[in-house]
C-alpha positions in Angstrom: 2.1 -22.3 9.3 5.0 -20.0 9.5 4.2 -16.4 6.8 7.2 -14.0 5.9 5.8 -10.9 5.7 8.3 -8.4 4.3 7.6 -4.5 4.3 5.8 -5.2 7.4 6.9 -2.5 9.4 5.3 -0.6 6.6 1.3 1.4 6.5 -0.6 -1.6 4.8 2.5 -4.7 6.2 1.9 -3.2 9.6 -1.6 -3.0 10.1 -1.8 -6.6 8.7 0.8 -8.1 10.9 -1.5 -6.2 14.3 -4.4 -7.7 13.1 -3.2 -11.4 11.9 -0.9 -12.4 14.6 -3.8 -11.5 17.1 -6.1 -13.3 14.4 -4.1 -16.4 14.5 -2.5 -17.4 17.7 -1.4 -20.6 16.0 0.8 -19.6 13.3 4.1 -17.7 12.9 4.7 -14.5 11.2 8.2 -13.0 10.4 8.4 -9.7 9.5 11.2 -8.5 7.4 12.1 -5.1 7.1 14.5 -2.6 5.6 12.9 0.3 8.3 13.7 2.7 5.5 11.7 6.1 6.0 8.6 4.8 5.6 9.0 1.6 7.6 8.6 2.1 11.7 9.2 -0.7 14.5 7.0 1.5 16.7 4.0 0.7 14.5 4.5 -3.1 15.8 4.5 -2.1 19.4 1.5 -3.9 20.3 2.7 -7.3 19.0 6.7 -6.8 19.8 6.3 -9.1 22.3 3.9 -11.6 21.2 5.1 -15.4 20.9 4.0 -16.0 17.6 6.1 -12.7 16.2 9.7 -11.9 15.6 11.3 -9.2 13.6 14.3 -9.1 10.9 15.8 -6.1 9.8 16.7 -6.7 6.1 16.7 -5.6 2.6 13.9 -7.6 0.2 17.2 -6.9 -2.8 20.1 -8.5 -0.3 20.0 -11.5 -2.2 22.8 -13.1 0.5 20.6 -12.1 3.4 17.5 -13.5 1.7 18.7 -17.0 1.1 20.0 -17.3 4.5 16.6 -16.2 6.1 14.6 -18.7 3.6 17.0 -21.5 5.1 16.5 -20.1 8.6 12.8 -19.5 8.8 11.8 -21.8 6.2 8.7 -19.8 5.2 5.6 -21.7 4.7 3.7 -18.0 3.2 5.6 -15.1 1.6 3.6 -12.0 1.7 5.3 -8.9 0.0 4.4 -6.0 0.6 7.7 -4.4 0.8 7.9 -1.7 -1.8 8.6 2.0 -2.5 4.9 3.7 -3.3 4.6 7.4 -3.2 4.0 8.5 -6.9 5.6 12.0 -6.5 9.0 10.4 -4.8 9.3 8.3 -8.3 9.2 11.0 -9.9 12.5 12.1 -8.3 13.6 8.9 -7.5 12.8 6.5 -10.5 16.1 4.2 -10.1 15.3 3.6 -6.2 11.7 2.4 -7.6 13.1 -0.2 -9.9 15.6 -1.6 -7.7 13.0 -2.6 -4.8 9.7 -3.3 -6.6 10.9 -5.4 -9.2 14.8 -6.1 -8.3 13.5 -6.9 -5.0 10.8 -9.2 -6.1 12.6 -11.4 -8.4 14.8 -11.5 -5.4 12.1 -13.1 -3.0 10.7 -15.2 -6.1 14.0 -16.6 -6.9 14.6 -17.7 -3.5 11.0 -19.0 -3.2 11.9 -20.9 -5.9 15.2 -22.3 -4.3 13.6 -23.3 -0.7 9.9 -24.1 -1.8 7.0 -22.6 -0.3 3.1 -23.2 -0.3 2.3 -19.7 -1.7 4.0 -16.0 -3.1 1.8 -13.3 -2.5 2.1 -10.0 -4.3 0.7 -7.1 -3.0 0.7 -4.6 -5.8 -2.2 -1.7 -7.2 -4.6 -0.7 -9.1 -2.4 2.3 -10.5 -0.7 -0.8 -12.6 -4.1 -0.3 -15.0 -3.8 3.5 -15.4 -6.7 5.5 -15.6 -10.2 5.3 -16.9 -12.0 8.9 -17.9 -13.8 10.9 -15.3 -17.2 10.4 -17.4 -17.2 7.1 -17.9 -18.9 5.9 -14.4 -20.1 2.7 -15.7 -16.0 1.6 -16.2 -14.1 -0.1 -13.6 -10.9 -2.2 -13.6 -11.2 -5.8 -14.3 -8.8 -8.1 -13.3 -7.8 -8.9 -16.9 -8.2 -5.1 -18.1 -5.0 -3.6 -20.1 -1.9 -2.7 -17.8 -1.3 0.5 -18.6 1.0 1.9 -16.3 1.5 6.2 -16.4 4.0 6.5 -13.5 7.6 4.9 -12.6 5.9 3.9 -9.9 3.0 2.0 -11.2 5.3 0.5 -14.0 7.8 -0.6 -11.5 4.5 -2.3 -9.8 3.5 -3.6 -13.1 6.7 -4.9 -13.8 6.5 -7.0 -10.8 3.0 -8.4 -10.8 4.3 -9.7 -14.8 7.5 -11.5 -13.2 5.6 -13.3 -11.1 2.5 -14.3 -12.9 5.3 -15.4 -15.5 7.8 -17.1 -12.4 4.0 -18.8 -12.1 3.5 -20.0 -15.4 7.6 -20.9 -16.2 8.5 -22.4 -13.6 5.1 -23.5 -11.7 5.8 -21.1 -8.4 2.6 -21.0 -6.3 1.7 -17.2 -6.8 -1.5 -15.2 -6.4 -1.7 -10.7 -6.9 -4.2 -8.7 -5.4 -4.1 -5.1 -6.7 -6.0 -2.6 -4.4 -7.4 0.7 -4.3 -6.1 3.2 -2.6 -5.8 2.8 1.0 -6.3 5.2 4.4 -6.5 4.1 8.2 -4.1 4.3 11.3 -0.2 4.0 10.6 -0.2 5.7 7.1 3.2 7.7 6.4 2.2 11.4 6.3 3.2 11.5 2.7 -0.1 10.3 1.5 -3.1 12.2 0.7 -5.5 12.1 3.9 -2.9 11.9 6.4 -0.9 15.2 4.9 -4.1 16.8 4.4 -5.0 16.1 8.2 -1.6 17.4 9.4 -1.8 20.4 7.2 -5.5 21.5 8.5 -4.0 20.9 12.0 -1.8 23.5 11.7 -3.7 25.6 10.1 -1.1 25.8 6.5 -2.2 26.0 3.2 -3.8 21.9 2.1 -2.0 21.6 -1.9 -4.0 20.5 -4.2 -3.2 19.4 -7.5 -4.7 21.3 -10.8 -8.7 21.2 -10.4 -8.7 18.6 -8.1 -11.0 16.6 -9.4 -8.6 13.2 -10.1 -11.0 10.3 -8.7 -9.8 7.8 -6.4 -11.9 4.6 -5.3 -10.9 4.4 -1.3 -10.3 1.5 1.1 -10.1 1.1 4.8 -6.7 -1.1 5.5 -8.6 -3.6 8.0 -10.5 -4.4 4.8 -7.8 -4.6 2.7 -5.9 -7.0 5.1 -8.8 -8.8 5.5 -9.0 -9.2 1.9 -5.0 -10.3 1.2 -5.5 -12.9 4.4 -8.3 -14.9 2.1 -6.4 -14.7 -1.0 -3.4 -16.1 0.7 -5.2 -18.8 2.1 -7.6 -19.8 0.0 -7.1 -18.2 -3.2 -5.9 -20.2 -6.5 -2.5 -20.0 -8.0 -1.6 -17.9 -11.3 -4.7 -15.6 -9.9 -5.3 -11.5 -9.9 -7.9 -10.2 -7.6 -8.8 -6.6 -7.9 -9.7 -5.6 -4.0 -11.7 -2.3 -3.9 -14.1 -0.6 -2.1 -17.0 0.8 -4.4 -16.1 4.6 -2.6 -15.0 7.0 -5.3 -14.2 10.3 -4.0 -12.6 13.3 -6.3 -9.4 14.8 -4.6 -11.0 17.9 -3.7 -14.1 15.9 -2.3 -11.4 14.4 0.2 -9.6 17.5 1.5 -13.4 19.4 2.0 -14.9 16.3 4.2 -11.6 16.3 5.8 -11.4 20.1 6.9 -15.0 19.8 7.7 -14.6 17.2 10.1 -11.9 19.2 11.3 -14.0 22.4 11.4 -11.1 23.9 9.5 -12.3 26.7 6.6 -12.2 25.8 3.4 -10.0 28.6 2.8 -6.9 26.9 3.4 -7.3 25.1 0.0 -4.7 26.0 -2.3 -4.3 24.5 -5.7 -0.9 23.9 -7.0 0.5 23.2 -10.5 -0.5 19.3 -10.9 1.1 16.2 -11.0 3.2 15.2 -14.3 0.9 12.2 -15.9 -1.9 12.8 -13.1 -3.9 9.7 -13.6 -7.9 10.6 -14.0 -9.9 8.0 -12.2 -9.4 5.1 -10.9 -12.2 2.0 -10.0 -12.0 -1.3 -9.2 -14.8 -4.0 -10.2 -14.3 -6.2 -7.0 -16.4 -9.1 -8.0 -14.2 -11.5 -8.0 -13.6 -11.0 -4.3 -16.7 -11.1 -3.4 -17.0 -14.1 -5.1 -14.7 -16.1 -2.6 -16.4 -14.5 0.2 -14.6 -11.0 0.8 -16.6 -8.0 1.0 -15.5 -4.3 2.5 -17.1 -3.9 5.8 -15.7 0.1 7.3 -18.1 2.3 4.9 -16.0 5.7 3.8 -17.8 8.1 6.2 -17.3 6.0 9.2 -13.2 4.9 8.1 -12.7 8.7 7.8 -13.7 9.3 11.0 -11.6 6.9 12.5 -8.6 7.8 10.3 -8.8 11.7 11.4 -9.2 10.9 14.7 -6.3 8.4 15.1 -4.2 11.0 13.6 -5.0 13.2 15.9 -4.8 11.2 18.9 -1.3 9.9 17.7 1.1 12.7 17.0 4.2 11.5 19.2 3.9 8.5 16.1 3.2 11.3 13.5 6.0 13.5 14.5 8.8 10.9 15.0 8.2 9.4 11.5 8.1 12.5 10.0 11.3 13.8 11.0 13.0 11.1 9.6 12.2 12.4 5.9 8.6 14.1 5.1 9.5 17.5 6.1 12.9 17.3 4.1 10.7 15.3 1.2 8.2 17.5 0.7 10.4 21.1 1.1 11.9 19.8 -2.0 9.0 18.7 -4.2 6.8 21.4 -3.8 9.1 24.2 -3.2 8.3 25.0 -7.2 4.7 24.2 -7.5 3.2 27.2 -6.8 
């Protein structure tokens, strides 16, 4: 089976593409790529060579460019998860949001639809539900709970996981969703909450926090999260959501103290900043219907963070030469007025 995997040069695309091509000697994978700021060829070093892998550097909204690499290729998979995904960026950058997550998907569903494949895959997030409140512990996100959407980004997410459950029901398209929780492990952009917070501590600057810090995210290690989007690909049913989530809730501030810990940084360096516009509260996923099919997270929180800290560590050549590209520019601008 041949899979085009676009945003695959990405965090979540690239650990995915490390492990499956290794995974599954017999089939093909094509990555496709727009190597924007977040996307990095160097994450795909260990697999650049491999016989069964070949890069394309392309845009997911190049409609021209798309329809010549669905008659090239001829996919037999299409796993998206090209997209633009740090909340605060849409915040700045709401047109660039809605161009790739949803332009771009009805760009890869409307050539799907042209060539013919076995299966779409949407890889989209939990954020599309909103929040739940911080003393409801007995909620979680269901796969058919309201979409709720408080961010450009999650209603640019939303907005794409509805074209293609509706591409599924109109016009028959093979298509399955998986929303996830949030993710940490190796290769993350140092935009994201543990890896900034690591690279902060390291250098002994001031770790922002937003408002109390007590926001509650439900955490997954990639390796189960790509474990859990290779099932649904492959033996999932058409027109489907699954919620993929890990059962570890963690406040913010819980986060940043086990990381400077670890670190055996002080918790002095915390420094809470004005907070997010439309800060989401909590957010849990219900994973049952996973599990159901066979999918359960194996890397428990404590042991994942471990790894995560010390991969960033051991890795700055990777850390510094993705940064330069943007982060440092990125985040001078955003929180040069939250004080």
């Amino acid at each position: 089976m041949k899979f085009l995997v676009t945003g695959g040069a990405g965090f979540i695309g690239g650990n995915f593409l490390l492990e499956m091509v290794k995974k599954h000697p017999d089939d093909q994978y094509v990555c496709l790529d727009a190597l924007t700021y977040a996307g990095n060829l160097s994450t795909l070093n260990d697999i650049k060579d491999a016989k069964n892998f070949e890069f394309v550097h392309g845009n997911i909204c190049d409609k021209d460019m798309i329809a010549r690499l669905f008659k090239e290729e001829k996919p037999d998979y299409v796993i998206n998860f090209a997209a633009e995904t740090h909340v605060d960026r849409a915040s700045l950058y709401p047109d660039l949001f809605i161009e790739t997550n949803v332009v771009g998907t009805q760009t890869l569903l409307d050539a799907c639809r042209s060539y013919g494949i076995k299966r779409y895959h949407q890889v989209s997030t939990d954020e599309v539900y909103g929040d739940l409140p911080l003393e409801a512990k007995d909620e979680f996100f269901r796969e058919d709970s309201m979409i709720k959407p408080s961010s450009p980004y999650s209603a640019s997410k939303a907005s794409a996981d509805l074209l293609c459950l509706a591409y599924h029901r109109t016009f028959g398209l093979p298509v399955t969703v998986s929303r996830c929780s949030n993710n940490y492990g190796p290769y993350q952009y140092p935009e994201k909450l543990i890896p900034f917070m690591i690279q902060k501590a390291l250098k002994n600057e001031p770790l922002p926090v937003y408002g109390t810090g007590l926001n509650v995210r439900d955490w997954l290690y990639v390796s189960d999260h790509c474990e859990a989007i290779d099932l649904i690909v492959r033996h999932g049913v058409d027109g489907n959501v699954y919620n993929v989530g890990g059962h570890n809730e963690k406040t913010n501030m819980q986060i940043v103290e086990i990381i400077l810990k670890q670190m055996e940084k002080p918790e002095s360096l915390i420094h809470h900043v004005q907070d997010r516009p439309g800060h989401d509260l909590r957010y849990a996923i219900d994973p049952s219907k996973m599990n159901a099919i066979g999918w359960t997270n194996k890397v428990p929180f404590e042991e994942g963070i471990k790894k995560t800290i010390e991969w960033n560590l051991a890795n700055k050549q990777w850390i510094d030469s993705v940064s330069s590209k943007d982060a440092n520019a990125f985040f001078a601008t955003y929180y040069q007025n939250r004080k």
